[in-house]
GUROKE-348071 format. One record per residue: z, x, y negated of N, C-alpha, C, O, CB in turn. Coordinates in steps of 0.001 Angstrom, whole numbers, padded with zeros to 6 digits, always signed. Atoms other than C-alpha are relative to their C-alpha. Glycine has a CB too. Layout:
N
ZXYZXYZXYZXYZXY ...
end
This chain:
169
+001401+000031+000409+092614+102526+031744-000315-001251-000826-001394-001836-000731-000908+000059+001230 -000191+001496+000698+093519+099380+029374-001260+000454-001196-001665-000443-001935+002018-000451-000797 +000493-000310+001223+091267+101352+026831-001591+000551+000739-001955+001707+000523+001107+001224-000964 +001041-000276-001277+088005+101491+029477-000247-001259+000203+000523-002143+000580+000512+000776+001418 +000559+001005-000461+085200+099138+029665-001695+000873+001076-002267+001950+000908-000265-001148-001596 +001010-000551-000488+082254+099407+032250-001103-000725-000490-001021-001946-000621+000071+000104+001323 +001167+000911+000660+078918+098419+030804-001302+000124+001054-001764+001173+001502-000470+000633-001720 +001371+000021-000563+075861+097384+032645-001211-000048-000506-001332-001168-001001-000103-000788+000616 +000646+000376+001116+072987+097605+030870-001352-000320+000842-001722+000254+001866-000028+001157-001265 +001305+000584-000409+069496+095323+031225-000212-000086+001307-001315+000213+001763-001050+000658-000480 -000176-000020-001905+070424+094858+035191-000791-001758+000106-000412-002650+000865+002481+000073+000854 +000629+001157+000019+068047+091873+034445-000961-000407+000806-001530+000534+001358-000385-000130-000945 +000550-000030-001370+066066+090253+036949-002089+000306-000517-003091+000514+000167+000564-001981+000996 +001715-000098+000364+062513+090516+034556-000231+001669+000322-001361+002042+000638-000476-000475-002035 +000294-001610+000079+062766+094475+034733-000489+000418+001446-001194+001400+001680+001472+000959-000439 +000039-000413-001637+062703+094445+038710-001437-000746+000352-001886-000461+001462+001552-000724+001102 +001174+000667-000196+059336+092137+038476-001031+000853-000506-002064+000243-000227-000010-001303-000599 +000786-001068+000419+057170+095238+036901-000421+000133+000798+000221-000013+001838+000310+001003-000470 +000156-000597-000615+054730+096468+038347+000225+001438+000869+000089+001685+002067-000423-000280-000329 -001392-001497-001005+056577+099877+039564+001036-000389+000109+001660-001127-000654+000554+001579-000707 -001560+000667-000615+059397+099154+041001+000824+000676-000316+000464+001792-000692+000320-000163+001455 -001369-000664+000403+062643+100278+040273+000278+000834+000849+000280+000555+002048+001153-000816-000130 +000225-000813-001484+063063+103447+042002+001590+000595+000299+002387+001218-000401-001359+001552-000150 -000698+000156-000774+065390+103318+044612+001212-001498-000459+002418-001557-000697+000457+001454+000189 -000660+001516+000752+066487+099599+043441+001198-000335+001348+002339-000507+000921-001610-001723-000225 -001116+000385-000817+068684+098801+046754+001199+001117-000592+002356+000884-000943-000412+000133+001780 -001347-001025-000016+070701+101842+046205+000288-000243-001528+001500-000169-001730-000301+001916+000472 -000689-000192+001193+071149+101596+042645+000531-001763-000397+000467-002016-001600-001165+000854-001231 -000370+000891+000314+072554+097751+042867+000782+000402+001042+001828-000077+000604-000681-001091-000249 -001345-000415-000478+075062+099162+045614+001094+000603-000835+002252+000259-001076-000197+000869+000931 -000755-000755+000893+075933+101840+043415+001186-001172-001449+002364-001048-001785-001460+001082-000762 -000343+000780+000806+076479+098989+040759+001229-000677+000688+002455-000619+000593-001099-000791-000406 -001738+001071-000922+078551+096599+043079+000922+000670+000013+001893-000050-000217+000120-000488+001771 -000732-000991-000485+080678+099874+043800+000823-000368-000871+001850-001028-000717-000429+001367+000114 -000609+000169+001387+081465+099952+040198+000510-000973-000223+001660-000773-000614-000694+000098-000964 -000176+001590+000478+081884+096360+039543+001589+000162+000894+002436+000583+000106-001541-001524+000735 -000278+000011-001002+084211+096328+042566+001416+001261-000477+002510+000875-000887-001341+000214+001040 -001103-000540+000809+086437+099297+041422+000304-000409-001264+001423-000921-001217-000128+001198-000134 -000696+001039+001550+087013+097822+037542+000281-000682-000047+000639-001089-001152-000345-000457-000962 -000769+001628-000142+088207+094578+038947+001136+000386+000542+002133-000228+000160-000724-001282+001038 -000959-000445-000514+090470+096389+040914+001089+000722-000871+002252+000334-000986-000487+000675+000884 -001109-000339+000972+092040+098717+038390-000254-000771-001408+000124-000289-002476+000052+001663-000238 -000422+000858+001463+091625+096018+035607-000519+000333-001036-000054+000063-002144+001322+000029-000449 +001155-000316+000977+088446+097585+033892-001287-001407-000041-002027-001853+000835-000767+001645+000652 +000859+001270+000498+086504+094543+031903-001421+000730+000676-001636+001888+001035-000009-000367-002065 +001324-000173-000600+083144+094556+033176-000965-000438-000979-000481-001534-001262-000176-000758+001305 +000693+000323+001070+080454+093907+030421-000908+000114+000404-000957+001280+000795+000092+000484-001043 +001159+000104-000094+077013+093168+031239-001103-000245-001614-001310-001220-002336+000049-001076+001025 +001364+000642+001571+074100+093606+028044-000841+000269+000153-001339+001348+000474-000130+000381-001504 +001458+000696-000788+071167+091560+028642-000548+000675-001313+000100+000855-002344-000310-002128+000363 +000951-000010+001594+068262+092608+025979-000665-001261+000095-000818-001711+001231-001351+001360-000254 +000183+001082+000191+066987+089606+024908-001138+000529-001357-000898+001190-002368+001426-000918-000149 +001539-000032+000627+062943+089511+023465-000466-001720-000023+000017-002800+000315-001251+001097+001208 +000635+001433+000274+060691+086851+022592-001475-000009+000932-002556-000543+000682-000344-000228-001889 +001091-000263-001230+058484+087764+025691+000489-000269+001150+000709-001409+001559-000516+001376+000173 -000468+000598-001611+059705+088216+029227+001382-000017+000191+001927-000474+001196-000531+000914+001289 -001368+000326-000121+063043+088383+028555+000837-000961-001151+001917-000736-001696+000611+001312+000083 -000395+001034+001062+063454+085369+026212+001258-000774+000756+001314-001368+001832-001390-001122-000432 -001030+000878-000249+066815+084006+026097+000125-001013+000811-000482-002032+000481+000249-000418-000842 -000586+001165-000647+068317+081799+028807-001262-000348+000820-001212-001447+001371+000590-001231-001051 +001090-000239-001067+064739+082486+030897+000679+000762+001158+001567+001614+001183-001298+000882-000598 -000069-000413-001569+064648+082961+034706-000139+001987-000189+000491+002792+000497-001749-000959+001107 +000006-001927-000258+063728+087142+033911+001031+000310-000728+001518+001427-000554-001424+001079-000618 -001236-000568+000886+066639+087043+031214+001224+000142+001282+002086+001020+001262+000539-001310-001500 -001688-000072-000595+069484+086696+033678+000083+000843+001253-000912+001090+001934+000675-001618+000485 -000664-001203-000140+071473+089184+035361-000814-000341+001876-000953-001418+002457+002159+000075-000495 -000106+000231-000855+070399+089999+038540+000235-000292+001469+000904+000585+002017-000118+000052-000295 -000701+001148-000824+070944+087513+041648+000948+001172+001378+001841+000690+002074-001600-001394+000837 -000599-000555-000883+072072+090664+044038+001658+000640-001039+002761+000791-000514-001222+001186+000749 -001375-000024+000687+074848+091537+041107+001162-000438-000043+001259-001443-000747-000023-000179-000735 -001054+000712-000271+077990+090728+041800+001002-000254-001207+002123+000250-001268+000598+000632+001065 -000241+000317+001688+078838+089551+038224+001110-001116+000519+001330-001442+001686-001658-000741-001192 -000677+001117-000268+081200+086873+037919+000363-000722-001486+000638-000042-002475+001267+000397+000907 -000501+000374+001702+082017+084052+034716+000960+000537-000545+000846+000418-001764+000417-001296-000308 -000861-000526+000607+085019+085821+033941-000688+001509-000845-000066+002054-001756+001135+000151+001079 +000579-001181+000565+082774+088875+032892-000379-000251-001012-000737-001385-001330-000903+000590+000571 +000557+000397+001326+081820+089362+029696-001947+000521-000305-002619+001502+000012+001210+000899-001208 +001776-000268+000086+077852+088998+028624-000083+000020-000892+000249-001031-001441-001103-000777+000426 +000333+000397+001108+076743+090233+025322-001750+000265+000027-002552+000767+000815+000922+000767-001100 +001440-000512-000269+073501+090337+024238-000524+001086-001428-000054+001306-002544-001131-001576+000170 +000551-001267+001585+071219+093170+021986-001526-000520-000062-002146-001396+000541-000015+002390+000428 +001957+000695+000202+067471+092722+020899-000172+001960-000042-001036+002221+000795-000770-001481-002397 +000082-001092+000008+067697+097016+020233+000072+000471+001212+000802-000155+001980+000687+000423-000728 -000073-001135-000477+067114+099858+022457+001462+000533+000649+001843+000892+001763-000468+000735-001023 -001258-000704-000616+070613+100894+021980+001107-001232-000836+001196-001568-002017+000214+002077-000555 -001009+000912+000426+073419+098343+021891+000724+000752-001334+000876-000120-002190+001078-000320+001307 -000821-000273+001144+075359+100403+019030-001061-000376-001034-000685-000029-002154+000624+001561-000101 +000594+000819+001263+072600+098662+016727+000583-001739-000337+000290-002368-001354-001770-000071+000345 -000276+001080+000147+074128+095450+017120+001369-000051-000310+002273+000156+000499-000392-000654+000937 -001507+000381+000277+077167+094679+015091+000996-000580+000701+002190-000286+000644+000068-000680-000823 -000561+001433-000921+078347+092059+017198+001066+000686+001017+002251+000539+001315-001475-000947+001087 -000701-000713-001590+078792+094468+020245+000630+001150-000960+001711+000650-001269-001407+000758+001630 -001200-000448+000818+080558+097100+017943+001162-000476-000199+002103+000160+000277-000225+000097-000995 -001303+000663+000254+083290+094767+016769+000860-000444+001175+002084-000470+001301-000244-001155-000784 -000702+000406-001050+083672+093509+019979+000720+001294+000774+001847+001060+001212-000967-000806+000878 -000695-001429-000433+084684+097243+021347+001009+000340-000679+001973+000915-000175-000801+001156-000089 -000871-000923+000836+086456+098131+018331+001366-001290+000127+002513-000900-000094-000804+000492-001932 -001309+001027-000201+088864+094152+019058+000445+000877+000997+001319+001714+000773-000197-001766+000512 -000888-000311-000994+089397+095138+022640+000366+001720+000151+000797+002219+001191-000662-000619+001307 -000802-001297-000334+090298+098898+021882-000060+000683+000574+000876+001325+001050+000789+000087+000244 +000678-000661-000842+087806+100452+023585-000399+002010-000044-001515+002424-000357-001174-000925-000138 +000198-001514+000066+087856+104491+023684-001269+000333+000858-002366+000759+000498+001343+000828+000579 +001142-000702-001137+085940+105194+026962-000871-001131+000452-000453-002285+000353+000757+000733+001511 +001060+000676-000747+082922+103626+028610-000961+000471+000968-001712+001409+000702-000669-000458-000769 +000723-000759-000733+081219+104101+031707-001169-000680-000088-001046-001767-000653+000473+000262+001267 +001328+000504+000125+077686+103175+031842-000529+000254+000975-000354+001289+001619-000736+000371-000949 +001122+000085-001149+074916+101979+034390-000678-000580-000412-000548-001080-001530+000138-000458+001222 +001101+001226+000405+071933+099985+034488-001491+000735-000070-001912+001779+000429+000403-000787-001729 +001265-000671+000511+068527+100304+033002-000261+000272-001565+000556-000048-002429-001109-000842+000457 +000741-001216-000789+066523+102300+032008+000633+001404-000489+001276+001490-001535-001754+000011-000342 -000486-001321-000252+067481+105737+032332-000238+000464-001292+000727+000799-001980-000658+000830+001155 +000580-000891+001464+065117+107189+028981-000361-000752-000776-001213-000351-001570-001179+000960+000029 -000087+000304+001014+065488+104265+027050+001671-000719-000419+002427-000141-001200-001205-000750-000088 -000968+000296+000929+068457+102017+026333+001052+000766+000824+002051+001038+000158+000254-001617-000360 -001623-000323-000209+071164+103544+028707-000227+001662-000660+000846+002217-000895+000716-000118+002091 -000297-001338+000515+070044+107330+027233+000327-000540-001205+000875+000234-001990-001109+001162+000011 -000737-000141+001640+070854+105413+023899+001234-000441-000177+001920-000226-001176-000684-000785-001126 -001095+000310+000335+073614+103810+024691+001135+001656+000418+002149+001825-000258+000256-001560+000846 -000717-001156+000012+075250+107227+025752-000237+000533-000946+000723+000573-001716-000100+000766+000886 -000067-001171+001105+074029+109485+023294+000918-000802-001371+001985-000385-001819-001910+000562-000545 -000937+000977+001041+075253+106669+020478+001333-000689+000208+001790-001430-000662-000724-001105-000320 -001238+000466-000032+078457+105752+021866+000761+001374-000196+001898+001382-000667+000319-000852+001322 -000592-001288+000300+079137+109610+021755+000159+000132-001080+001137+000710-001555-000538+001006+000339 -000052-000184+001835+078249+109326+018066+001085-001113-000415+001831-000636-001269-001791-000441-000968 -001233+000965+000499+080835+106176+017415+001511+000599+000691+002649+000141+000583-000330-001807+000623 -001704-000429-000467+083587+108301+019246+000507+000256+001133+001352+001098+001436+000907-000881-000220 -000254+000219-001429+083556+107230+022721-000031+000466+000682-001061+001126+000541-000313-000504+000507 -000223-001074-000598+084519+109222+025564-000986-000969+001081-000577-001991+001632+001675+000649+000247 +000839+000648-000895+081182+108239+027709-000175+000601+002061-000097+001717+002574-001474+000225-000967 -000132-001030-001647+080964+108890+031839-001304-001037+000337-001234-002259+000207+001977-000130+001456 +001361+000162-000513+077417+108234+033027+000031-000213+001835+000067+000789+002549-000898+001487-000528 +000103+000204-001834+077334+107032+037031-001352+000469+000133-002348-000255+000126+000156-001807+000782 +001788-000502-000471+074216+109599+037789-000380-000946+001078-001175-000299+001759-000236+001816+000782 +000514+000289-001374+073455+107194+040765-000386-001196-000439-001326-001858+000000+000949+000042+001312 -000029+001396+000308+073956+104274+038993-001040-000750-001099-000937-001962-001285+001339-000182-000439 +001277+000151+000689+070528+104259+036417-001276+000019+000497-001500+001051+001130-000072+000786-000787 +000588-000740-000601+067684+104200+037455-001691-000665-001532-001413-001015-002680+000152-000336+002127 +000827+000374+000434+063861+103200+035992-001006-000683+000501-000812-000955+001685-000207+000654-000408 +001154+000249-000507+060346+101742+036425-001056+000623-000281-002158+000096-000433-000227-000980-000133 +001124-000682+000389+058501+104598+035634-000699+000803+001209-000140+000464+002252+000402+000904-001122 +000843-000647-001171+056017+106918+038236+001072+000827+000298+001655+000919+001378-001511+000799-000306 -000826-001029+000138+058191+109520+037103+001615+000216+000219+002307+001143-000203-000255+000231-001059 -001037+000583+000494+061245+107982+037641+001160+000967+000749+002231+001232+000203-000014-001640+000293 -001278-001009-000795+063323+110412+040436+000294+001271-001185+001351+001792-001540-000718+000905+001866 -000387-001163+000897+062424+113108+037881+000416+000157-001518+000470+001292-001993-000952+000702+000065 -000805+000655+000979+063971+111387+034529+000993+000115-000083+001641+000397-001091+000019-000962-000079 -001582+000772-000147+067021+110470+036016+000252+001122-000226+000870+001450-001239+000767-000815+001353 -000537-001184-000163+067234+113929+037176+000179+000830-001553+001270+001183-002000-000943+000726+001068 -000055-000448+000983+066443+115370+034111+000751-000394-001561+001008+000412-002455-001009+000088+000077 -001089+000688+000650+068495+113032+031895+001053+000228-000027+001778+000529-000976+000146-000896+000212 -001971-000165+000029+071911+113195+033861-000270+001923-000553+000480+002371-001421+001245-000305+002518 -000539-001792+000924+071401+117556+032823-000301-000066-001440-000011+000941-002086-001069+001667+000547 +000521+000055+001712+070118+116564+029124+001519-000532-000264+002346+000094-000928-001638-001338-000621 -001455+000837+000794+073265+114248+028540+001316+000338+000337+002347-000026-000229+000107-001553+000295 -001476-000795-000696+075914+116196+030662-000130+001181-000956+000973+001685-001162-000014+000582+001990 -000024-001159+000618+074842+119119+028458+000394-000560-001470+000994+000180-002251-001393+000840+000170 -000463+000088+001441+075362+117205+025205+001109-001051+000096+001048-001967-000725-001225-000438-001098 -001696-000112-000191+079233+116264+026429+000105-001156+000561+001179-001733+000390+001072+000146-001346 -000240+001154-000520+078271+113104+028532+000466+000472+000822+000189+001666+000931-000812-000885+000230 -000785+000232-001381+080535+112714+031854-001155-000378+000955-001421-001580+000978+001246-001295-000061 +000827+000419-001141+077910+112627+034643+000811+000107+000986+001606+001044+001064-001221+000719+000261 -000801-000044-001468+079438+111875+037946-000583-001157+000981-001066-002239+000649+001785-000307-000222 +001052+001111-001045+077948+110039+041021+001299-001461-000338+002181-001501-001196-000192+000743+002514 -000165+001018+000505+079085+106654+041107+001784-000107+000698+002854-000395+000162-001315-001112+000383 -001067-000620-000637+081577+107538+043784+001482+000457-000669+002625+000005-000604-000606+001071+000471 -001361-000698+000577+083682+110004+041761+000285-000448-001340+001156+000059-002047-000076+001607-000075 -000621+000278+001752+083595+108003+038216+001669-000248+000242+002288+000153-000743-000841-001816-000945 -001589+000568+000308+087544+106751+038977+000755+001069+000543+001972+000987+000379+000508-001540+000771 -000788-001213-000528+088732+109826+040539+001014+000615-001064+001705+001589-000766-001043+001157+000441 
end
């Protein structure tokens, strides 16, 4: 799986300070650790990307950084995006296309904005994407019925949905 990175996306600690809460936030930073936790094991890089604004998530601010229940570590790699969907940022492109990246699994936030773009757009650069349904979640009212409706929108247009469980199976 030398050609397999896992990406976390906006697991930042300003997103969990909203007023709606992240729904089901304990379980979906287990789910995360899970992940983290298997890719160290079979020797899948771990990539965390922060979005980075000139508001509450301004660079190298207390809501910018990853957060404190994450079991991140300095050896991980942190890039950052200012877009929606990381495949707008050159930066993080090149860096996939050095380390020789085919597949990517994806977690994080939010469900119907940057991680539905980073799937649908990593599908468009090539990438064989696997979605941890357990492992997204949001801060919207609506948020059980998103997810739900997401993992069947993006499993139908050739994403890998699988609980968080069976991604290494």
């Amino acid at each position: 799986m030398a050609d397999t990175a896992l990406l976390i996306i906006d697991l930042q600690q300003g997103l969990f300070k909203k007023k709606i809460k992240i729904f089901k936030e304990e379980e979906l930073i287990k789910n995360i650790n899970f992940l983290i936790e298997k890719s160290r094991k079979l020797n899948i890089p771990v990539i965390f990307i922060r979005h980075t604004n000139k508001s509450f998530l301004a660079e190298n601010s207390e809501d910018w950084q990853i957060h404190p229940d994450v079991e991140f570590e300095e050896a991980d790699l942190f890039l950052n995006k200012k877009h929606s969907s990381l495949f707008k940022e050159k930066s993080i492109i090149k860096k996939f296309e050095d380390m020789g990246l085919k597949s990517l699994i994806i977690a994080g936030l939010v469900t119907h904005g940057c991680v539905k773009a980073a799937c649908l757009d990593g599908k468009k650069f090539g990438y064989e994407i696997k979605l941890a349904a357990d492992a997204h979640s949001s801060f919207n009212e609506k948020a059980e019925k998103l997810i739900e409706e997401w993992n069947e929108n993006l499993s139908q247009q050739g994403i890998i949905v699988l609980p968080a469980a069976e991604i290494f199976l």
